[in-house]
BADREN-446895 format. One record per residue: x, y, z of N, C-alpha, C in turn; chain; residue in three letters. Coordinates in steps of 0.05 Angstrom, whole numbers. Each point is the difference from the previous one (the first is absolute). Layout:
PT     n_X     n_Y     n_Z    ca_X    ca_Y    ca_Z     c_X     c_Y     c_Z  ch   aa
PT       X       Y       Z       X       Y       Z       X       Y       Z   A  ala
...
//
This chain:
PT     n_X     n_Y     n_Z    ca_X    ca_Y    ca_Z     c_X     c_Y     c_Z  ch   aa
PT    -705     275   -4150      12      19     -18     -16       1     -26   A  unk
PT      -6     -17     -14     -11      -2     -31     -33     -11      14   A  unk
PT     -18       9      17     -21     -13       5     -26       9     -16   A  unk
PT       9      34      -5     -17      11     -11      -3      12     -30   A  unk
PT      26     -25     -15      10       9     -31     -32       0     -15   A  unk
PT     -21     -33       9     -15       5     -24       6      -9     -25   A  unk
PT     -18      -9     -14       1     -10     -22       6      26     -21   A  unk
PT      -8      19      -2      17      20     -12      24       7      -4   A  unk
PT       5      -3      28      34       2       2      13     -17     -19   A  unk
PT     -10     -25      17      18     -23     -10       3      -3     -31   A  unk
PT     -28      10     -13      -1       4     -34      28      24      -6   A  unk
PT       4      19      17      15      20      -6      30     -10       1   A  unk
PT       3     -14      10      17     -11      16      21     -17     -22   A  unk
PT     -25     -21     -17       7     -19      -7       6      16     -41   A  unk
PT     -18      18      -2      10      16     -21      22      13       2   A  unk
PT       7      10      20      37      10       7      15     -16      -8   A  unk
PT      -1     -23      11      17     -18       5       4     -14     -35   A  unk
PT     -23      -2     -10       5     -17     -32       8      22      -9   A  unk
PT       6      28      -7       6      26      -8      33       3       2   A  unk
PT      -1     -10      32      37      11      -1      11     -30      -4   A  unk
PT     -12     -21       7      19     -23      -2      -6     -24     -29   A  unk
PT     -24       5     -11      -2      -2     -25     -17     -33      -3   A  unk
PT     -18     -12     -10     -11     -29       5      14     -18       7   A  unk
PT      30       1     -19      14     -25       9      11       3      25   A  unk
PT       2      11      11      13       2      29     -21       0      32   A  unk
PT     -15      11     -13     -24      -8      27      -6     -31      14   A  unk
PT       2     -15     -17       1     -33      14      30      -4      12   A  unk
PT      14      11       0      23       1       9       8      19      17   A  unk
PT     -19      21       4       5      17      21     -22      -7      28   A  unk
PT     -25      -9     -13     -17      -8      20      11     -31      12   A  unk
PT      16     -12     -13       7     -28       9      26      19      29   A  unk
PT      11      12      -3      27       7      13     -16      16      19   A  unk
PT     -17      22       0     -18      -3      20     -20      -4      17   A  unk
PT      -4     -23      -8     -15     -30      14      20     -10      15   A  unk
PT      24      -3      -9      14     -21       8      18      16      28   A  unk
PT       4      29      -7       9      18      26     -27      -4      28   A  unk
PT     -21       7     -26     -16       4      40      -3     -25       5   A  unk
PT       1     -25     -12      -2     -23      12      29      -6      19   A  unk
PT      23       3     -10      21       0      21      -2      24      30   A  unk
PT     -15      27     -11       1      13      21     -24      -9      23   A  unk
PT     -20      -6      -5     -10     -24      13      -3     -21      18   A  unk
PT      20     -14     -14      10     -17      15      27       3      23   A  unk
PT       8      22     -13      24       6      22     -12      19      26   A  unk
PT     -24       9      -6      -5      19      24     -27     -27      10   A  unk
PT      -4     -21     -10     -10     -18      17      13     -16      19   A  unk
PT      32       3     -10      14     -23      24       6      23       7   A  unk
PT       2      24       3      19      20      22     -34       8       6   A  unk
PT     -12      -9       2     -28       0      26      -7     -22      15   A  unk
PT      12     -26     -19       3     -16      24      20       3      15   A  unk
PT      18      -5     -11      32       9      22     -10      16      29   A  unk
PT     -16      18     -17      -5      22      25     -18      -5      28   A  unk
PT     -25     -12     -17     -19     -17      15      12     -22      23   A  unk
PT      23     -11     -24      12     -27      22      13       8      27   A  unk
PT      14      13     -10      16      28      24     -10       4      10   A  unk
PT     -27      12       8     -21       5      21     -11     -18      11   A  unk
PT      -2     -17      -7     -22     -21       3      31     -21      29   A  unk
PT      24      -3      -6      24      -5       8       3      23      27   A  unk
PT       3      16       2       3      24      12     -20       0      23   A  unk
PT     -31      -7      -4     -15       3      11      -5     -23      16   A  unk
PT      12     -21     -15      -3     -35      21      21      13      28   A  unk
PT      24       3     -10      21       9      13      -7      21      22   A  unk
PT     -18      21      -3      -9      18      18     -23     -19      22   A  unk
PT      -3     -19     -16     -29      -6      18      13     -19      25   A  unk
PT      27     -14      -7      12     -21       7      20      13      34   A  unk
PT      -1      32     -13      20      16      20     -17      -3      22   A  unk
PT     -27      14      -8     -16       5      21     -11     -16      19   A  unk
//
C-alpha cells in the first residue's frame, strides 16, 4: 500500500503531521503508532500460525485416512 510514497511523500507527510498536531505531540503520536502496528503485527503473526498449524494438523489427518 505505501510502497511507492518516496522520500517526498514521506517529507510531505511528516510536515502535515507537525502542522496539525503541533512538535509537542508528534513523539507521542509516532510512539502510539509504533506501538499499534507493532500489536497489529503480532496478532496477524499468531493468526498465521494458528492457520498454518490447522493445515499442517488437517493434512497429517488426511494422509493417515488414506
Amino acid at each position: 500500500m505505501f510502497n511507492n510514497i518516496g522520500i517526498p511523500g514521506l517529507v510531505l507527510i511528516a510536515i502535515i503531521a507537525l502542522v496539525i498536531f503541533g512538535p509537542s505531540k508528534l513523539p507521542q503520536l509516532g510512539r502510539a503508532v509504533g506501538d499499534t502496528l507493532r500489536e497489529f503485527r503480532s496478532s496477524t503473526k499468531g493468526i498465521v500460525e494458528d492457520i498454518t498449524e490447522d493445515k499442517k494438523s488437517e493434512d497429517q489427518q488426511t494422509n493417515k485416512l488414506q
